[in-house]
C-alpha positions as CSV (number, residue, x, y, z in Angstrom):
1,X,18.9,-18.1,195.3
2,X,17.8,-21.2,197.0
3,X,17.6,-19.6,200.4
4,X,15.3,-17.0,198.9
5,X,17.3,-14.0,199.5
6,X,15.8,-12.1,196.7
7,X,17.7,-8.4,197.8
8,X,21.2,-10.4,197.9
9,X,20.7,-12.1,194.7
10,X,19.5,-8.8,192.5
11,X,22.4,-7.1,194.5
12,X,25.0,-9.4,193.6
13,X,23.7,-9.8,190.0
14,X,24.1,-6.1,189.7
15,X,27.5,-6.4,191.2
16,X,28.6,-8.9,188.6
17,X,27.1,-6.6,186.3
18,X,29.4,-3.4,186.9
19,X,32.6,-5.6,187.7
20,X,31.9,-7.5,183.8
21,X,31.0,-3.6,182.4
22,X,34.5,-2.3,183.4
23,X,36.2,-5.1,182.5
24,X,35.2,-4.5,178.7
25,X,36.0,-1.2,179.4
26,X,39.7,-1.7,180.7
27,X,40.0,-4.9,177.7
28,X,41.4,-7.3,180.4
29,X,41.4,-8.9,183.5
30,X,40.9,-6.4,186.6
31,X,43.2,-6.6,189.5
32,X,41.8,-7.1,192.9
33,X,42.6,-3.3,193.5
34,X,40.1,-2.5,190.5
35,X,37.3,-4.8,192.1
36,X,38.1,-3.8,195.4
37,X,37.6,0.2,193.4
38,X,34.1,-1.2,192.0
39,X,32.5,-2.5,194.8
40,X,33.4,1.1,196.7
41,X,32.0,3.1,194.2
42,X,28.5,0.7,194.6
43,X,28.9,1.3,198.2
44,X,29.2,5.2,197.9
45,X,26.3,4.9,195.3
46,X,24.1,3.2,198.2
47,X,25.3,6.1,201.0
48,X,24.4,8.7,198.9
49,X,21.2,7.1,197.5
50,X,20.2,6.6,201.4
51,X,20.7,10.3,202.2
52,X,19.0,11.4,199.1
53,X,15.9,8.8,200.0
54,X,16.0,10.1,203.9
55,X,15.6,13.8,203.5
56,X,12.8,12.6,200.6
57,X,11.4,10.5,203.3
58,X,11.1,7.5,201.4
59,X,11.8,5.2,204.4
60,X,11.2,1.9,202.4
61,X,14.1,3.2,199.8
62,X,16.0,3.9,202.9
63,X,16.1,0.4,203.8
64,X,15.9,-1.2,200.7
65,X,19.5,0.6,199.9
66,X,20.8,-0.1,203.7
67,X,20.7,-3.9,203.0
68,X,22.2,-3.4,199.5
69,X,24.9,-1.5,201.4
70,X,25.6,-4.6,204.2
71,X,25.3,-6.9,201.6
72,X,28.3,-5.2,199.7
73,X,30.7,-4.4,202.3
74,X,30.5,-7.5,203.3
75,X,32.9,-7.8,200.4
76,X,35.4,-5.4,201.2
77,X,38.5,-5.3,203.6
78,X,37.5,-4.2,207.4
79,X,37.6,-0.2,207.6
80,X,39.4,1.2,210.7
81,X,37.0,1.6,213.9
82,X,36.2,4.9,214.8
83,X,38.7,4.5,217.8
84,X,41.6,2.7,215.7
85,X,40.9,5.7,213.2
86,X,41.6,8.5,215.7
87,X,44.8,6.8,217.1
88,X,45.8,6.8,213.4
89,X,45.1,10.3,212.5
90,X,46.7,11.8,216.0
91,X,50.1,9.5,215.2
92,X,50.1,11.6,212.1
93,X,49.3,14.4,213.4
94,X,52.1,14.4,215.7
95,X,54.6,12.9,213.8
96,X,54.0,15.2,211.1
97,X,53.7,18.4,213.6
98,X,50.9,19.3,211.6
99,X,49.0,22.1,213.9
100,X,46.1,24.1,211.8
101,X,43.0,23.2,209.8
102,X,45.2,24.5,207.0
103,X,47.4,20.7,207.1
104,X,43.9,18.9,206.4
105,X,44.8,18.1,203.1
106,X,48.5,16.8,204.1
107,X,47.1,14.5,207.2
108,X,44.7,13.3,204.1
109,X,47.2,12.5,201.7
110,X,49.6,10.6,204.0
111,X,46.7,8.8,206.2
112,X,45.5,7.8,202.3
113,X,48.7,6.6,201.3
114,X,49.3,4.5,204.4
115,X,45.7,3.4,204.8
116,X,44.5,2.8,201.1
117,X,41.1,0.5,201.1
118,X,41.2,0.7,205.3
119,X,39.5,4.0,205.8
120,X,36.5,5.8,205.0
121,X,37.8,9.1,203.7
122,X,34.6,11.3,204.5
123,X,34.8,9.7,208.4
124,X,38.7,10.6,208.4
125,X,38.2,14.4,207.0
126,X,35.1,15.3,209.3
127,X,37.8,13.6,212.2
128,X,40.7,15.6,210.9
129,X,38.8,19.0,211.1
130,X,37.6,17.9,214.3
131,X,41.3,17.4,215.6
132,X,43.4,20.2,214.0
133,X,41.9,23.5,215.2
């Protein structure tokens, strides 16, 4: 507040908002797993919110949300690099002998399982369809 950082502030504030909302709604104390669950679901509010602004062409919202979306996942673990991702999801691959589009959903589950919080699951689908024919 002092350094004038208006966007942060409100976004934070709204943060602290949701995070206190579904802690009266789960009547106790939430795990880091259920904050960590929170500030995703405000960061796929903000991705979505900048899609629907760009084909509106409301380039203002557009970059009022994209600093909202820095600001918050600046909170959150560091997701896999595109590179690191596709080294994941061929290990898998292989070591599952998955071979057609059809094993999407398995590579999913177990690249999930092993990489909870780590990965962006929209990024590792479009990969996976990329990499099993």
């Amino acid at each position: 507040m002092k350094a004038g950082e208006k966007r942060r502030v409100g976004t934070l504030r709204l943060l602290l908002a949701n995070l206190k909302n579904e802690k009266i709604r789960e009547q106790r104390a939430l795990s880091n797993e259920e904050i960590e669950a929170v500030i995703r679901r405000a960061v796929k509010q903000r991705r979505e919110a900048i899609e629907q602004y760009g084909r509106g062409g409301r380039q203002d919202l557009v970059d009022a949300e994209t600093e909202e979306l820095a600001i918050l996942e600046g909170y959150l673990p560091r997701t896999l690099s595109e590179e690191e991702l596709e080294s994941v999801v061929r290990g898998i691959i292989t070591e599952k002998g998955l071979t057609s589009g059809k094993d999407v959903g398995l590579l999913m589950k177990e690249l999930m399982a092993r990489h909870k919080g780590h990965v962006d699951g929209k990024r590792a689908q479009e990969m996976a369809r990329r990499l099993l024919p």
